[in-house]
One Martini backbone bead per residue (centre of mass of N, CA, C, O) as a GRO file, in nm:
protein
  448
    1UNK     BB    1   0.094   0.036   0.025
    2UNK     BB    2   0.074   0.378  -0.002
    3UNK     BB    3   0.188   0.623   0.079
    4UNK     BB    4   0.044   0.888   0.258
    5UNK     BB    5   0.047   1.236   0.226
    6UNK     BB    6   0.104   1.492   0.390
    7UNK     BB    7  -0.074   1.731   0.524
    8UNK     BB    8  -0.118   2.031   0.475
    9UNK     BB    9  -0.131   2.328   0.666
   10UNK     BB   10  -0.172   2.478   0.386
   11UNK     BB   11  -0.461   2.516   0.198
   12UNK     BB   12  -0.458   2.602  -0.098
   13UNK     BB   13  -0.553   2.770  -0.364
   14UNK     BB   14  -0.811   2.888  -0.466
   15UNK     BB   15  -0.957   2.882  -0.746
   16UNK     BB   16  -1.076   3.089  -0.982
   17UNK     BB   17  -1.434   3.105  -0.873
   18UNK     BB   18  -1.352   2.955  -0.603
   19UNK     BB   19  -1.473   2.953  -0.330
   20UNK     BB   20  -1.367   2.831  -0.005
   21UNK     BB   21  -1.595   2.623   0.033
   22UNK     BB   22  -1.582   2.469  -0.189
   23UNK     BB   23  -1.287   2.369  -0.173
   24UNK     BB   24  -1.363   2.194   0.101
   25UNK     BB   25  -1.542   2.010  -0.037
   26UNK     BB   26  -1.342   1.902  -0.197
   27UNK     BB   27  -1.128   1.811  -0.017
   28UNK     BB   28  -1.324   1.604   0.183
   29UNK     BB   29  -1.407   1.412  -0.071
   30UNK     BB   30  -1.082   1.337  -0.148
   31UNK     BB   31  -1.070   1.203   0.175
   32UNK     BB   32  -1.241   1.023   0.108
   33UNK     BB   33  -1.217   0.825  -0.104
   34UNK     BB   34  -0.908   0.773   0.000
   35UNK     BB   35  -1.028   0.593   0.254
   36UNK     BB   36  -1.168   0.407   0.084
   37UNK     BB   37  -0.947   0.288  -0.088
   38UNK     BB   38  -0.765   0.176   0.164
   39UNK     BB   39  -0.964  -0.008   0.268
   40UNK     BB   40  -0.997  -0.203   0.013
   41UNK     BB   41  -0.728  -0.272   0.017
   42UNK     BB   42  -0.730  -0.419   0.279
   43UNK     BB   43  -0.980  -0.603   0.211
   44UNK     BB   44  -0.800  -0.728  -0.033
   45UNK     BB   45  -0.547  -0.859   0.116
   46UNK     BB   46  -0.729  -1.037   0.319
   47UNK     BB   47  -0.844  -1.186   0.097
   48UNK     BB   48  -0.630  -1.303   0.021
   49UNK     BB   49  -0.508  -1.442   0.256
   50UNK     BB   50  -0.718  -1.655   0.278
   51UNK     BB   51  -0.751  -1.800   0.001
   52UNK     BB   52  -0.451  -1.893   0.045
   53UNK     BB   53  -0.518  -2.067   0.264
   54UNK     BB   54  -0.728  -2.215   0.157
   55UNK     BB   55  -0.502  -2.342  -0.045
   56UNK     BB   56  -0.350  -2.449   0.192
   57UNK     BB   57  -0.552  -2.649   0.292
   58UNK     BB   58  -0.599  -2.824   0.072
   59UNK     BB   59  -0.299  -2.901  -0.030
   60UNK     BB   60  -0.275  -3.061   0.284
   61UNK     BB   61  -0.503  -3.276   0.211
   62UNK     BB   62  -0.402  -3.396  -0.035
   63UNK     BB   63  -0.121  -3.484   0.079
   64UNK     BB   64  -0.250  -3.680   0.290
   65UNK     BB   65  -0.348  -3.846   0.184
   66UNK     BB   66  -0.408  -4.154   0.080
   67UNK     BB   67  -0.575  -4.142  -0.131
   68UNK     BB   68  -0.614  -4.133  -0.425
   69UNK     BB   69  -0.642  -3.840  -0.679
   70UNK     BB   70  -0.848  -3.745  -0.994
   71UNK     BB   71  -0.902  -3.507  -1.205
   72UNK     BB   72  -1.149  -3.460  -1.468
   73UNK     BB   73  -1.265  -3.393  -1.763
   74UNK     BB   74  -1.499  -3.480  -1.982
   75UNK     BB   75  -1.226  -3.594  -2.176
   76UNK     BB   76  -1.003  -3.737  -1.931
   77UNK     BB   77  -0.819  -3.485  -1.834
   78UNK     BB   78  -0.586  -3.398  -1.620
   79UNK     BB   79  -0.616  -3.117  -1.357
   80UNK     BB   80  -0.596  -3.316  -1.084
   81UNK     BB   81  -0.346  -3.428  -0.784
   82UNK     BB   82  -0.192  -3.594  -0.580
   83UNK     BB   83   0.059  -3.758  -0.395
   84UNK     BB   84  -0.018  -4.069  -0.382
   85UNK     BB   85  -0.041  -4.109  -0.685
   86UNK     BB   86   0.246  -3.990  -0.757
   87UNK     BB   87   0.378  -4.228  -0.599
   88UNK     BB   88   0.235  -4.465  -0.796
   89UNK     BB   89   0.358  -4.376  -1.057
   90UNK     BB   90   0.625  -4.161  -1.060
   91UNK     BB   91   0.504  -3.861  -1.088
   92UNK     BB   92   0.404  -3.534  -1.137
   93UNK     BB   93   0.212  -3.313  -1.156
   94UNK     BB   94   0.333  -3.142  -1.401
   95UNK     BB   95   0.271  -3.393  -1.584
   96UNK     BB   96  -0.003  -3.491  -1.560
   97UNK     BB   97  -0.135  -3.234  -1.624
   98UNK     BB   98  -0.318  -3.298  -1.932
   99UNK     BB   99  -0.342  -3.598  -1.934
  100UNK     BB  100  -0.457  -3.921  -1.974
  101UNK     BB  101  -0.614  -4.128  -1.807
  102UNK     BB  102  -0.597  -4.360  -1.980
  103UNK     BB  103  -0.257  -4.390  -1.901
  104UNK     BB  104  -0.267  -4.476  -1.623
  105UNK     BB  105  -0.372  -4.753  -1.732
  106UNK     BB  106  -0.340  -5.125  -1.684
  107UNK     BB  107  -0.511  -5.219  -1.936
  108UNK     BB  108  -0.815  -5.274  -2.081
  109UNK     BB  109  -1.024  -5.300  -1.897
  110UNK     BB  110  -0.983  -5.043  -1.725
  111UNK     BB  111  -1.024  -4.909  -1.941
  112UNK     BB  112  -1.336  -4.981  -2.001
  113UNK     BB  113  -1.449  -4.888  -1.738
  114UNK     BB  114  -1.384  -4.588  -1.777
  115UNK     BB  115  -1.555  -4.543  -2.025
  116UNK     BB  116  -1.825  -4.628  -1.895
  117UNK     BB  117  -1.826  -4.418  -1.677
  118UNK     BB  118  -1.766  -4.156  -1.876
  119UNK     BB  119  -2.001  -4.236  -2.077
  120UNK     BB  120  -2.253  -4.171  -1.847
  121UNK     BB  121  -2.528  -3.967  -1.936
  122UNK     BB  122  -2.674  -4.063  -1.594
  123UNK     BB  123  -2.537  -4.000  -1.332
  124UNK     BB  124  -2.466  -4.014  -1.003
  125UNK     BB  125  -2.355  -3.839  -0.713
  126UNK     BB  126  -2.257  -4.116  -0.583
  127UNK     BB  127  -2.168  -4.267  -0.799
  128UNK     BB  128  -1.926  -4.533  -0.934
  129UNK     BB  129  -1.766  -4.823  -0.873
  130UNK     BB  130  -1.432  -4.951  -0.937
  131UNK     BB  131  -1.219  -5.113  -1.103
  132UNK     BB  132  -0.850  -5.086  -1.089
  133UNK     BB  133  -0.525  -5.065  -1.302
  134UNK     BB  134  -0.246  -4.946  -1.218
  135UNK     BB  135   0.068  -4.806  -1.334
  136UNK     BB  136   0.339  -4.820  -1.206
  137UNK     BB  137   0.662  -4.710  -1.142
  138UNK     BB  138   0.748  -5.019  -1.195
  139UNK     BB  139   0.488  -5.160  -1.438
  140UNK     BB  140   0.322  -5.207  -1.241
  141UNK     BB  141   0.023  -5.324  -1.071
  142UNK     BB  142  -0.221  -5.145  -0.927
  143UNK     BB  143  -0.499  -5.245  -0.725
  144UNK     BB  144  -0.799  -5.002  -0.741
  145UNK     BB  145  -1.024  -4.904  -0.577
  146UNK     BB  146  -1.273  -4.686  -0.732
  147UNK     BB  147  -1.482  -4.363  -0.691
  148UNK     BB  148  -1.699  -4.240  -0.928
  149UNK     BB  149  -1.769  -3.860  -0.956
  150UNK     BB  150  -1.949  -3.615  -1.068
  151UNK     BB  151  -1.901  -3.297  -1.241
  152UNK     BB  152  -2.039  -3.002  -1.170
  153UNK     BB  153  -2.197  -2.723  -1.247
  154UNK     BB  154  -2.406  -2.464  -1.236
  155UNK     BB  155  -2.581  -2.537  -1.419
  156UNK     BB  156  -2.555  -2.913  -1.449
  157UNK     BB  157  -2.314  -2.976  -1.617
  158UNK     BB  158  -2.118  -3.194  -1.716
  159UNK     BB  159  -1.744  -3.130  -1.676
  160UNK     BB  160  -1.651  -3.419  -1.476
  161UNK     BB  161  -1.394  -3.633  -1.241
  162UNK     BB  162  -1.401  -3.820  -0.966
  163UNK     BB  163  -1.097  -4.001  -0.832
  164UNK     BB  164  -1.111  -4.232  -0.634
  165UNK     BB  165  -0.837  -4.467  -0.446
  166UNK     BB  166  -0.767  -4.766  -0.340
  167UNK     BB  167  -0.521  -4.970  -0.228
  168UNK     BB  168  -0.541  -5.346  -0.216
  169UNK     BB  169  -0.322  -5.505  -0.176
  170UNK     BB  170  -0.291  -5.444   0.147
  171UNK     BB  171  -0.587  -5.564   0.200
  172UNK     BB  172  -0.521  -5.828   0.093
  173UNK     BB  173  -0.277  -5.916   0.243
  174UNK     BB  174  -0.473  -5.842   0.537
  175UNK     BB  175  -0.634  -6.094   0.470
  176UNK     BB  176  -0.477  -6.293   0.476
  177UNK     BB  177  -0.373  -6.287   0.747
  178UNK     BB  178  -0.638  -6.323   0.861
  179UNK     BB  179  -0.686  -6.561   0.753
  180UNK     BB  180  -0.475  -6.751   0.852
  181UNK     BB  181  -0.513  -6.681   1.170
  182UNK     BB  182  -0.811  -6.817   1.121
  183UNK     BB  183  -0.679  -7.114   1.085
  184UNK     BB  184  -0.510  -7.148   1.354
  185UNK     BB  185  -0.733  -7.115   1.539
  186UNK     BB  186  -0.867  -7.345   1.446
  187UNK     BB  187  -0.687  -7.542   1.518
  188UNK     BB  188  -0.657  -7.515   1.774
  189UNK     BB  189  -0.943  -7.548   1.871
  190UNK     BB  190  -0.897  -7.843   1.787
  191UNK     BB  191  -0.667  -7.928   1.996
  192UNK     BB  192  -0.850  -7.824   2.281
  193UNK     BB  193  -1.051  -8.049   2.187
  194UNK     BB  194  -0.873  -8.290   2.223
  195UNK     BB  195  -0.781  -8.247   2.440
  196UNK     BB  196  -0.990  -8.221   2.670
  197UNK     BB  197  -1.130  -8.541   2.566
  198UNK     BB  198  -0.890  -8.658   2.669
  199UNK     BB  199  -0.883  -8.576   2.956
  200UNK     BB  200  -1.193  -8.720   2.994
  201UNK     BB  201  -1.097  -8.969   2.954
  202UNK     BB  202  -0.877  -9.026   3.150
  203UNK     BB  203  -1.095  -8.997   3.409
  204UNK     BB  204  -1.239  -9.289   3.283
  205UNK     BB  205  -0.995  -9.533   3.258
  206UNK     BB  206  -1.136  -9.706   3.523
  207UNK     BB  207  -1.429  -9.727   3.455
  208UNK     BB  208  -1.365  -9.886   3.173
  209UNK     BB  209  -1.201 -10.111   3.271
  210UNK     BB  210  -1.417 -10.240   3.440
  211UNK     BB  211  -1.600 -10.285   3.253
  212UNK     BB  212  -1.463 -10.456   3.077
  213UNK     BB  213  -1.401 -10.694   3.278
  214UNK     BB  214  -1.676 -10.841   3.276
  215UNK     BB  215  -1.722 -10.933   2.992
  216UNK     BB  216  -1.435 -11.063   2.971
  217UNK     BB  217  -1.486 -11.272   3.180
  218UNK     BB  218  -1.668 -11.421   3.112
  219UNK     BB  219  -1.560 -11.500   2.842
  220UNK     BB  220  -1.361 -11.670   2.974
  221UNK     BB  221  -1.513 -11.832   3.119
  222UNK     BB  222  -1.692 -11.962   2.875
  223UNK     BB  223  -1.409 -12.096   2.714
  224UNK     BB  224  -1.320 -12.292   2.921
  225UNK     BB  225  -1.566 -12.450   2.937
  226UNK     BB  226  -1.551 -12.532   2.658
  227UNK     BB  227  -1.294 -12.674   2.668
  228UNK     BB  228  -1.387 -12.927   2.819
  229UNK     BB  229  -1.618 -12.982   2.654
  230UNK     BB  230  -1.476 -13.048   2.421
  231UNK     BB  231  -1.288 -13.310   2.543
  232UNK     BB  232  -1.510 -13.482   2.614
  233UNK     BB  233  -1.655 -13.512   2.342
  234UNK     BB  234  -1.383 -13.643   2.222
  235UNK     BB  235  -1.389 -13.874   2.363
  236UNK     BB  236  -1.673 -13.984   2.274
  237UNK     BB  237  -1.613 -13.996   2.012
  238UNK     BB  238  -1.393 -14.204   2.042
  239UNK     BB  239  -1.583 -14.407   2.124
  240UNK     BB  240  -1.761 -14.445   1.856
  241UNK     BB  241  -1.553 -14.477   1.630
  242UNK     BB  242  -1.449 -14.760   1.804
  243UNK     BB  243  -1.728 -14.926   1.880
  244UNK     BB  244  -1.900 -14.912   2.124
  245UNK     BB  245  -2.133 -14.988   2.307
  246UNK     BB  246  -2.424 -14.880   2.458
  247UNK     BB  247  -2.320 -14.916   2.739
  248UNK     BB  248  -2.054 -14.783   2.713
  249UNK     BB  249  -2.170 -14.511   2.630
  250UNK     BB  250  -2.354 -14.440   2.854
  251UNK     BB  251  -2.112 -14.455   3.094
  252UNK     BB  252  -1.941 -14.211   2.963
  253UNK     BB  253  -2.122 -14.019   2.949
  254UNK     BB  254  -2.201 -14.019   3.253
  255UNK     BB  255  -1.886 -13.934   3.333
  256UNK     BB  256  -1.894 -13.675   3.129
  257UNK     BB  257  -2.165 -13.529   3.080
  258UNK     BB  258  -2.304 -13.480   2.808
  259UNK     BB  259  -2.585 -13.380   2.860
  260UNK     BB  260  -2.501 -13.121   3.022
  261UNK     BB  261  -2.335 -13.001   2.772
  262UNK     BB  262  -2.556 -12.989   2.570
  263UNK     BB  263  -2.717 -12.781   2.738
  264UNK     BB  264  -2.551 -12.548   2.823
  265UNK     BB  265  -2.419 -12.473   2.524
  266UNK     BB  266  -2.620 -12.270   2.468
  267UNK     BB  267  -2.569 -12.069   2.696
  268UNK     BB  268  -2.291 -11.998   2.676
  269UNK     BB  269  -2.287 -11.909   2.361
  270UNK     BB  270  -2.491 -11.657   2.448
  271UNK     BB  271  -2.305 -11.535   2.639
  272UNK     BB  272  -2.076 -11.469   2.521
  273UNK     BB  273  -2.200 -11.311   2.265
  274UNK     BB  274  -2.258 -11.092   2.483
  275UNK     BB  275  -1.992 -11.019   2.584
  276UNK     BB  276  -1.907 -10.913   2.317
  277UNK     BB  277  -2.160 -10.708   2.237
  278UNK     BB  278  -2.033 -10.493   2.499
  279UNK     BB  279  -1.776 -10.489   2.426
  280UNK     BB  280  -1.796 -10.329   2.164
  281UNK     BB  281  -2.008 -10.096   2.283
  282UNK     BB  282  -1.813  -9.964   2.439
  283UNK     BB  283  -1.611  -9.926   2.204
  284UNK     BB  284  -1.749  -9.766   2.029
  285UNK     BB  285  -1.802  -9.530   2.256
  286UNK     BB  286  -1.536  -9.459   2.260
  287UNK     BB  287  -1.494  -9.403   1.941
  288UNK     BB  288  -1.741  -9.177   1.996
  289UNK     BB  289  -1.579  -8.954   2.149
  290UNK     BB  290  -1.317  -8.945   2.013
  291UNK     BB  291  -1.424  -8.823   1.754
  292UNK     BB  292  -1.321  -8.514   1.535
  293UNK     BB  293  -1.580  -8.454   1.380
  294UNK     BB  294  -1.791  -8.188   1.285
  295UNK     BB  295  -1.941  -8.308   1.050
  296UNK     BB  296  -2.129  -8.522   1.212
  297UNK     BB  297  -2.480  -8.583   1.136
  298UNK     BB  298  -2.710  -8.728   1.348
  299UNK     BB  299  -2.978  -8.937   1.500
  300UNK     BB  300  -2.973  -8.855   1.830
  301UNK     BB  301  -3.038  -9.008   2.169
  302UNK     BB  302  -2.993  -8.908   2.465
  303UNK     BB  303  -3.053  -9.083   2.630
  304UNK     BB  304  -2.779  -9.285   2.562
  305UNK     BB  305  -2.579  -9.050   2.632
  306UNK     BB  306  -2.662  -9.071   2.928
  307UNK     BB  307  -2.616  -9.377   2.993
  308UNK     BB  308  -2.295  -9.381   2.931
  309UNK     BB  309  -2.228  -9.124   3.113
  310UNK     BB  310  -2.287  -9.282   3.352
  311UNK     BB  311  -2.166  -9.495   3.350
  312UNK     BB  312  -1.854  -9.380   3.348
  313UNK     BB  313  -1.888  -9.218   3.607
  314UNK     BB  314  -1.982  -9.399   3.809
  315UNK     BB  315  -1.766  -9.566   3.818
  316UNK     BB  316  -1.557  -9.317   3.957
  317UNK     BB  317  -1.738  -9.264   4.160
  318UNK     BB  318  -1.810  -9.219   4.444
  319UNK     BB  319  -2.008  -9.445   4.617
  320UNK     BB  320  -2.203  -9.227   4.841
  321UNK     BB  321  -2.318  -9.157   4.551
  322UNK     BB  322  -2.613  -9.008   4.369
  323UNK     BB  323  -2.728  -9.110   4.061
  324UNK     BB  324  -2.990  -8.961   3.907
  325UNK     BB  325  -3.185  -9.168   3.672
  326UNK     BB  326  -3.436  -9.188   3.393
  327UNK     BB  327  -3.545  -9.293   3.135
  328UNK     BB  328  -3.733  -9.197   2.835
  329UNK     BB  329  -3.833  -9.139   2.603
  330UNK     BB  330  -3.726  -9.030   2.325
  331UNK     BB  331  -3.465  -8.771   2.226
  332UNK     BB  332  -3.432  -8.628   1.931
  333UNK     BB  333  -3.132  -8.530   1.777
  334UNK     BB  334  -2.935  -8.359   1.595
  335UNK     BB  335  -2.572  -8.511   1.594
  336UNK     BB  336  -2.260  -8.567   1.753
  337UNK     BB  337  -2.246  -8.774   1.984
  338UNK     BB  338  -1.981  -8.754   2.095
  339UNK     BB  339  -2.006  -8.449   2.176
  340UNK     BB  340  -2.290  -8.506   2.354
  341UNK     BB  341  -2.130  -8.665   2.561
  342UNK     BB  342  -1.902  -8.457   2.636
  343UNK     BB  343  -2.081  -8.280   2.773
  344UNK     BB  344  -2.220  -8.475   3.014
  345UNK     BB  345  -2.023  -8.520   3.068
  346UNK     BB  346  -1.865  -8.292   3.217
  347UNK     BB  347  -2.142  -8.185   3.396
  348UNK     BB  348  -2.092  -8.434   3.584
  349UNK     BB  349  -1.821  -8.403   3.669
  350UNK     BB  350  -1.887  -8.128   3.814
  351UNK     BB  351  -2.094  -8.244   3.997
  352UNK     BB  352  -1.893  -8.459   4.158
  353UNK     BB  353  -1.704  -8.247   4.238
  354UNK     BB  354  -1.886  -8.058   4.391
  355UNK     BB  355  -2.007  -8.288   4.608
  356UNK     BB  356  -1.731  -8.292   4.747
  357UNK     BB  357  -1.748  -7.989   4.922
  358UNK     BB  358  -1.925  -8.052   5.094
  359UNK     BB  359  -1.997  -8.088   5.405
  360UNK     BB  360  -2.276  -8.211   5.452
  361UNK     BB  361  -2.429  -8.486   5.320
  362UNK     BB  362  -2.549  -8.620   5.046
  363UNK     BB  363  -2.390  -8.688   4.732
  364UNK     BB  364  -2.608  -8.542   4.430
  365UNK     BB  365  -2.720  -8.629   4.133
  366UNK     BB  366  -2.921  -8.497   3.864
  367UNK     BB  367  -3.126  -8.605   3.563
  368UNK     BB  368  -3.307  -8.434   3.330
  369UNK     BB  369  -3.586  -8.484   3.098
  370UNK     BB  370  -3.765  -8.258   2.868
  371UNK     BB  371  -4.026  -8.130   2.624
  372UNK     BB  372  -4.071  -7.781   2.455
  373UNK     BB  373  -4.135  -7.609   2.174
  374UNK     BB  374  -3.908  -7.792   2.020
  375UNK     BB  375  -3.752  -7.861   2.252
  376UNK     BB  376  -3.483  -7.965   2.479
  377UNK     BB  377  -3.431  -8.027   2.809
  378UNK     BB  378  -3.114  -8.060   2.991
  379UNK     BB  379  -3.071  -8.164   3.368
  380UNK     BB  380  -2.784  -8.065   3.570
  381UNK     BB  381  -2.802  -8.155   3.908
  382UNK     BB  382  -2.671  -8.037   4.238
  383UNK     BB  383  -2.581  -8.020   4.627
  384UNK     BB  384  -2.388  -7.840   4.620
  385UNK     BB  385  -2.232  -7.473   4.668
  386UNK     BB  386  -2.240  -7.363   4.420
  387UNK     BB  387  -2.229  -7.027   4.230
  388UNK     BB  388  -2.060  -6.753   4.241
  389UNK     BB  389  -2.208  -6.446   4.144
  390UNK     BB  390  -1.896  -6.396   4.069
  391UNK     BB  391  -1.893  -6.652   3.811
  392UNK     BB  392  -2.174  -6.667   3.614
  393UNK     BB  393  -2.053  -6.486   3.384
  394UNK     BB  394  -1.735  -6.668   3.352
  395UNK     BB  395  -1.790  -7.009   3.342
  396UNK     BB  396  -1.758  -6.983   2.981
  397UNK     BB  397  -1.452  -6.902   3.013
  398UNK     BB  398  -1.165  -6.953   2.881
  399UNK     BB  399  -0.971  -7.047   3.151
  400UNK     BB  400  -1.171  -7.097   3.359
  401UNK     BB  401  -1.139  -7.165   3.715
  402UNK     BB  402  -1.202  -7.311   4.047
  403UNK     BB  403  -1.007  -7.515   4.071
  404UNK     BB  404  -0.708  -7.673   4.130
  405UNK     BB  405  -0.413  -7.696   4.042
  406UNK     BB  406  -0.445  -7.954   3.813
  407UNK     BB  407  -0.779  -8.001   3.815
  408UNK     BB  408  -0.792  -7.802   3.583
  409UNK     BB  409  -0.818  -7.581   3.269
  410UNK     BB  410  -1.119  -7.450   3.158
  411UNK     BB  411  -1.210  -7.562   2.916
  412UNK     BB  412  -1.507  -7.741   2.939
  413UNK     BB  413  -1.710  -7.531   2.917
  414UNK     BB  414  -1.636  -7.361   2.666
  415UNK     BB  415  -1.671  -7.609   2.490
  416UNK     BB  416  -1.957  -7.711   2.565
  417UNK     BB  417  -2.066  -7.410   2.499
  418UNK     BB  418  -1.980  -7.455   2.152
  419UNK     BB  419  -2.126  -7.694   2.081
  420UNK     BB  420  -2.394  -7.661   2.136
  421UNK     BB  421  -2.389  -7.377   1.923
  422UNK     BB  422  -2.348  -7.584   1.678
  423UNK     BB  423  -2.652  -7.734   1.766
  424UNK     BB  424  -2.873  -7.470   1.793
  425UNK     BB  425  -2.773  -7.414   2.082
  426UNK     BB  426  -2.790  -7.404   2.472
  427UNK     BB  427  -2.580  -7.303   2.798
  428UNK     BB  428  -2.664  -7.282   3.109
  429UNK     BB  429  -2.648  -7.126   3.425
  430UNK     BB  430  -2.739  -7.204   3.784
  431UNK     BB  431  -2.945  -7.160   4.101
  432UNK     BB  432  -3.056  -7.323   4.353
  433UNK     BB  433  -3.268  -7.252   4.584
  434UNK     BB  434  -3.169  -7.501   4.773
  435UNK     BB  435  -2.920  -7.548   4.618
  436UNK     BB  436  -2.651  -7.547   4.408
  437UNK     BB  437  -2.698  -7.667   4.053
  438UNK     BB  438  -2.759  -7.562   3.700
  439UNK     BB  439  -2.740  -7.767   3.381
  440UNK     BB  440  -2.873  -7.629   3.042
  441UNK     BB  441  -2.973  -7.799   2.810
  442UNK     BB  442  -3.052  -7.669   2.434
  443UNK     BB  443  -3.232  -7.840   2.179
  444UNK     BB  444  -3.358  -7.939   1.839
  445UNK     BB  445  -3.607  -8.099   1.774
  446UNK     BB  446  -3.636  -8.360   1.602
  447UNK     BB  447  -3.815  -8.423   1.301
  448UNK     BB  448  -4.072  -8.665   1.208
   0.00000   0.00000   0.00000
């Protein structure tokens, strides 16, 4: 802005015609103008420096971007771009300006997505998703989600397109990453279900080795009896094709008793047979308990579960623990007998655990079983001392426990779960009002 210059002190004289009035209104009216135009001035300088801020704020917006930014007119020609663009092709702000975006473009295909994006005479405001493949700085191609939005004038007309555009490599990158982790993590979970599995059988070998030596036994005592039976037979026999009279033939019968073998022999032979198919159904039990198979779904009748699981537990369980349970009729659901074995046997063991808390009193295990509204209810209650109030929010979280140390994993309850929920059920928590616990499986039931 120009100095001002200093008023004179003494006023020109008034030009001839034009008295001293007149003179001062002349300058007067030229000392407004005067104060008018430095005031414009200073608010013109005031609005560049605005302009200008605003030009840097813009400016510094667009080099912070991480997202490319493409700017063109009608014709495809770029007008504007910021610093991640550059950085991504390898070029500079003023090579790029007035180039065709199609030149930026690595593939006929992207050519063909942005000319049907750019050539289209009805965009809508919120614009238009498409891939695109730049060309990078070392010809390598960089896939970008691009969101292609029009740019209109005053009028309405449009003008040009603003191409917006992340680089998905990196998305991509960590999709992988993430996909792999969730495979690891999926393998883990495999894993702990199998050690757990693994745990509760190991706490039942004594209970299923007990269980099978019954019918083991038997059939060895059965087997031993068919050898001397046999041995008697053949006795009998060679005495038959020796020729022997029937005299003679009478009385070694009767001193070797082949009529009671005769009649034994069915009785033997169905024992037998029967302690061989306990024996299998065993092997079988545990061999579906072990199996870890989670996609394996078949019609499977709780009541059969719980028998199981009672058998087994009750083996290893204290003497004078009483374990309620009546089968009724049948109660079918789809899914893993293992699975729906090991959550059973798992909340008893856990009720037989609890019972032997408690302070005085004998120590009961109950399991109920009924259904309603298309649904199974399987309830396991114990008389012992319940679970703490602060503890029933976390009973079902992974690796808690109140048990001592070495005495449970914390795994057993999560596990039990997740198993539940994958078979399209849940699993409660709670106390009874005369005290202990109870633990609510809901299945939904077979349909007939």
């Amino acid at each position: 802005m120009p100095p001002r210059p200093p008023f004179r002190t003494e006023p020109p004289a008034p030009p001839q015609g034009m008295d001293d009035a007149a003179w001062v209104d002349v300058i007067q009216k030229m000392d407004e103008v005067y104060s008018q135009l430095v005031h414009d001035e200073i608010e013109l300088e005031k609005k560049n420096a605005e302009l200008e801020q605003s030009q840097q704020f813009i400016l510094s917006v667009l080099s912070a971007m991480s997202d490319v930014l493409v700017v063109c007119d009608a014709q495809g020609l770029i007008e504007e771009t910021n610093a991640a663009l550059c950085d991504v092709v390898g070029r500079s702000e003023q090579e790029l300006r007035g180039t065709s975006l199609y030149d930026l473009l690595a593939g006929e295909a992207s050519v063909a997505r942005a000319r049907a994006v750019m050539a289209n005479r009805s965009p809508t405001r919120r614009g238009e998703s498409i891939e695109l493949d730049l060309r990078g700085a070392g010809g390598e191609s960089v896939p970008v989600d691009a969101n292609c939005t029009p740019r209109f004038a005053a009028s309405g007309r449009r003008v040009g397109t603003v191409l917006v555009g992340r680089p998905t490599a990196e998305i991509r990158r960590a999709y992988q990453e993430l996909r792999t982790a969730h495979e690891a993590l999926k393998h883990t979970q495999q894993q702990l279900l199998h050690s757990e599995k693994m745990a509760s059988l190991g706490r039942l070998v004594a209970g299923v080795a007990h269980e099978l030596n019954n019918p083991i036994s038997f059939v060895l005592g059965n087997v031993h009896a068919l050898a001397r039976y046999s041995e008697r037979l053949r006795d009998y026999l060679q005495a038959v094709h020796a020729g022997s009279t029937p005299a003679e033939l009478q009385a070694l019968g009767a001193r070797l008793r082949v009529p009671h073998i005769l009649h034994d022999l069915p009785s033997l032979l169905e024992g037998t047979l029967e302690g061989a198919q306990r024996t299998a159904d065993i092997v079988n039990g545990l061999k579906r308990f072990s199996a870890i198979d989670a996609d394996t779904r078949q019609e499977v009748d709780l009541n059969q579960v719980v028998d199981r699981s009672v058998l087994w537990i009750g083996k290893g369980a204290p003497g004078h623990l009483r374990l309620l349970w009546q089968p009724g009729p049948p109660r079918l659901v789809r899914g893993n007998a293992g699975q729906l074995q090991q959550v059973v046997m798992n909340l008893l063991q856990n009720a037989v655990d609890a019972t032997g808390e408690q302070a005085s009193g004998e120590p009961e295990v109950r399991i109920l079983m009924d259904e309603s509204g298309g649904l199974v209810h399987l309830r396991v209650e114990d008389n012992g001392p319940g679970i703490a109030p602060e503890d029933l929010s976390r009973i079902f979280d992974p690796f808690f426990t109140t048990k001592p140390v070495g005495k449970g994993t914390g795994l057993g309850l999560s596990i039990s779960y997740g198993i539940v929920e994958q078979h399209g059920g849940s699993l409660r928590a709670s106390n009874l009002p005369g005290g202990g616990a109870q633990f609510e499986i809901t299945l939904p039931k077979l349909a007939a």
